[in-house]
C-alpha positions as CSV (number, residue, x, y, z in Angstrom):
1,X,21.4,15.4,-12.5
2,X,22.0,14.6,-8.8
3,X,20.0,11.7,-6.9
4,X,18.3,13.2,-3.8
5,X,20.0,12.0,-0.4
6,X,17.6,11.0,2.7
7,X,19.9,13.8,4.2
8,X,19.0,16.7,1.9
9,X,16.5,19.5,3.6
10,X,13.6,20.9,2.1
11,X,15.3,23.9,0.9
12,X,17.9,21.8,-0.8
13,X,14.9,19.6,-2.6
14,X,13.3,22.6,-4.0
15,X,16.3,24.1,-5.3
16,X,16.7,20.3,-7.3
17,X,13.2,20.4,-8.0
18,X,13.5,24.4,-9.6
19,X,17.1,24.0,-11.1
20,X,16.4,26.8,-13.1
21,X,14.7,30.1,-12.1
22,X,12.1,32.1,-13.9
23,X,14.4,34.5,-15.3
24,X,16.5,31.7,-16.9
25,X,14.1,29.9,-18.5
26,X,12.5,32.0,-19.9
27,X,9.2,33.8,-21.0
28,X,7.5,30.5,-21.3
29,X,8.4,29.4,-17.5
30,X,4.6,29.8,-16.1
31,X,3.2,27.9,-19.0
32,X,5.8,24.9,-18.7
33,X,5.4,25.1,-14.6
34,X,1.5,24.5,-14.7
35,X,2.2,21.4,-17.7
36,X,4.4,20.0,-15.5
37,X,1.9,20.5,-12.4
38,X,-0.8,18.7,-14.2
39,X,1.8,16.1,-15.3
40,X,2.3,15.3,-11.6
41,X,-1.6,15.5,-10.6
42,X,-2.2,13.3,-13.4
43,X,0.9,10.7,-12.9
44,X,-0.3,11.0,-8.9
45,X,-4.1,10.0,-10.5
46,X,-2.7,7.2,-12.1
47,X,-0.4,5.8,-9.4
48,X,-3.6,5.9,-6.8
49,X,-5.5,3.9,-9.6
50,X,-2.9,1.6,-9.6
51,X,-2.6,1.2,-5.9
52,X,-6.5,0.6,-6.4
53,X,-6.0,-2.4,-9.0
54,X,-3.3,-3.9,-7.0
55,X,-5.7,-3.8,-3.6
56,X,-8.2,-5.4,-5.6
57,X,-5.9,-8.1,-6.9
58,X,-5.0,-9.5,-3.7
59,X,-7.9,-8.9,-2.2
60,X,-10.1,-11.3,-4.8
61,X,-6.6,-13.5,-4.6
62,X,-7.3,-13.5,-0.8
63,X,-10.6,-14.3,-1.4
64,X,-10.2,-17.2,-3.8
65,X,-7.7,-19.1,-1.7
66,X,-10.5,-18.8,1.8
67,X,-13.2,-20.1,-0.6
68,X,-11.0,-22.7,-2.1
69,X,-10.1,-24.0,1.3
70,X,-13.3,-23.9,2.8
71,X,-14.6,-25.8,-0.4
72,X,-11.6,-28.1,0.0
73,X,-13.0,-28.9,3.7
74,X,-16.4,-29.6,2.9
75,X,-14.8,-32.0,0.5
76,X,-13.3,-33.7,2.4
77,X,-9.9,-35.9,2.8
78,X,-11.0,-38.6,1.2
79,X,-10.7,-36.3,-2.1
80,X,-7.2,-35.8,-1.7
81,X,-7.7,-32.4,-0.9
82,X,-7.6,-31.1,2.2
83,X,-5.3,-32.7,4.8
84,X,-3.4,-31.0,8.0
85,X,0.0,-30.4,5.9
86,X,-2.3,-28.8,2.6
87,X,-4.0,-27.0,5.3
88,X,-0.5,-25.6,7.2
89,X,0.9,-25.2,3.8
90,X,-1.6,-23.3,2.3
91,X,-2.1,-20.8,5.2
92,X,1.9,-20.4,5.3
93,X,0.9,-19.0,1.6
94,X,-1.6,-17.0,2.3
95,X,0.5,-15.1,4.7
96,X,3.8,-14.3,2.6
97,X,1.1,-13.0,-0.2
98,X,-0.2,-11.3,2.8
99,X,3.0,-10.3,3.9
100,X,3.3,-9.3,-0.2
101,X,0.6,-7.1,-0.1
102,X,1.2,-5.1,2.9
103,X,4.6,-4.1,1.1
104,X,3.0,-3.1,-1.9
105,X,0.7,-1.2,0.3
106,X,3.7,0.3,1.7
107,X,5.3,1.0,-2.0
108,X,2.7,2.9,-3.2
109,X,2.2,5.1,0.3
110,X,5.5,6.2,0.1
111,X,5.8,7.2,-3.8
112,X,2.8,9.0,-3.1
113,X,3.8,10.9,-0.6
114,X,7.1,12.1,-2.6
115,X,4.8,12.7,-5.2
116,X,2.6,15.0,-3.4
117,X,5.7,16.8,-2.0
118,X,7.0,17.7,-5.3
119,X,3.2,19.0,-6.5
120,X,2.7,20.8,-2.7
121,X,6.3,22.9,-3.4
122,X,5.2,23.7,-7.3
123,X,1.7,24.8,-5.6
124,X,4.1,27.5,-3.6
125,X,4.7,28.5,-7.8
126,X,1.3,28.8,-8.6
127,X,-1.5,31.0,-8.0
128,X,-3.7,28.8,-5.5
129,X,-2.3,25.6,-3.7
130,X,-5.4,23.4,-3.4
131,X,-3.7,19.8,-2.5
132,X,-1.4,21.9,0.1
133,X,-4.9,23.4,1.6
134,X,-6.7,19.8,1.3
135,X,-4.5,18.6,3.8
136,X,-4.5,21.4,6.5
137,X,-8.1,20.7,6.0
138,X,-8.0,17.6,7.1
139,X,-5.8,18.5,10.0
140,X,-8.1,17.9,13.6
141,X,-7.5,21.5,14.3
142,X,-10.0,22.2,11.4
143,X,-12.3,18.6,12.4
144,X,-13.9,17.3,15.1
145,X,-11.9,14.3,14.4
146,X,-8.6,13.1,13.3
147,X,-8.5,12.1,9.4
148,X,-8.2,8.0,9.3
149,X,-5.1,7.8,6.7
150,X,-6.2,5.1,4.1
151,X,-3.1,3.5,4.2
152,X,-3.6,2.5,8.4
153,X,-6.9,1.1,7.1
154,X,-5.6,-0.6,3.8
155,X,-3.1,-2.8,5.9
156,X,-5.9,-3.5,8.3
157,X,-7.6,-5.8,5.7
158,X,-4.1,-8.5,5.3
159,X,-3.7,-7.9,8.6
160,X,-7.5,-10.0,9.1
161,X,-6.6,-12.6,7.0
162,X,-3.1,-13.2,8.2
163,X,-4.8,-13.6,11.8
164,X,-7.6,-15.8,9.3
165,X,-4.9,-17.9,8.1
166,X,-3.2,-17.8,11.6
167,X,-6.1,-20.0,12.7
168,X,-6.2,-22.4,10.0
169,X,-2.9,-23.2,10.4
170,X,-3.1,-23.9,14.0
171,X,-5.6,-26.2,12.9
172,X,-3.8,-27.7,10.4
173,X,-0.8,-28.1,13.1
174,X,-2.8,-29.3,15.9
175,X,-3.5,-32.4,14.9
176,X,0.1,-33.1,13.5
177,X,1.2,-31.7,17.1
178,X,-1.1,-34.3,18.9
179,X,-0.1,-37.5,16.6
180,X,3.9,-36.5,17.5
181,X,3.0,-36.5,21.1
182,X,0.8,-39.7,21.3
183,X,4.3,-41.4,19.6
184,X,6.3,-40.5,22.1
185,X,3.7,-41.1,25.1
């Protein structure tokens, strides 16, 4: 079996998707072609779920590290806790786990999409092609507004809390940046 260049056009895709034609596979060609359709509706299920658990994941993580720094604050320095570096430190954290999630976001949106290509060219196989229709449905020709993609509004939410821990860095550096300048005043 070949691998699939970026280069290859849609025609060349479907003829690697359908190596073998009706005729050559035999009588039980329809029956296999609809398994393997519901194989892909149901992997395409299961990767959304995942996509789903892994949101939730860093969102709780997210979640935890705000609360435990606001706690941390209310706390005090005096409990060894929260000073300007843990501060800086922390929030430099918080974004790379940010920066994690909005590649994971990324991941998932583009395995997706290839695997709703594959199950829109074995719709063209099958008697309707609902997921193929779903999307011309949610074309703005058809609304009277455009469909907001839930992967532009999944990166949204890291996007708020790297601009949350964006400000708790500053901060956690602004201090530090004022000590440094009152020792060389």
């Amino acid at each position: 079996m070949t691998i699939m260049s970026t280069t290859d056009s849609i025609d060349e895709l479907k003829s690697k998707l359908f190596s073998v034609d009706e005729k050559t596979y035999g009588k039980d060609y329809k029956k296999h072609l609809l398994e393997q359709y519901q194989l892909c509706v149901e992997m395409a299920d299961k990767t959304s779920a995942r996509r789903s658990t892994a949101n939730n994941f860093f969102l709780s993580a997210n979640t935890l590290l705000l609360t435990a720094i606001g706690i941390l604050s209310k706390l005090g320095s005096d409990f060894l806790t929260l000073s300007h570096q843990w501060l800086s430190i922390t929030s430099i954290a918080g974004i790379l786990f940010c920066w994690a999630w909005i590649v994971t976001i990324r991941c998932y949106r583009d395995l997706n999409t290839a695997k709703f290509k594959i199950i829109n060219a074995i719709e063209e196989k099958l008697p309707i092609a609902p997921f193929d229709v779903e999307w011309v449905l949610l074309n703005p020709e058809y609304k009277s507004h455009k469909y907001p993609q839930l992967t532009r509004i999944e990166r949204w939410i890291p996007g708020i809390f790297i601009g949350l821990y964006l400000v708790l860095m500053l901060f956690g550096i602004g201090p530090i940046l004022l000590q440094l300048l009152e020792i060389t005043n």
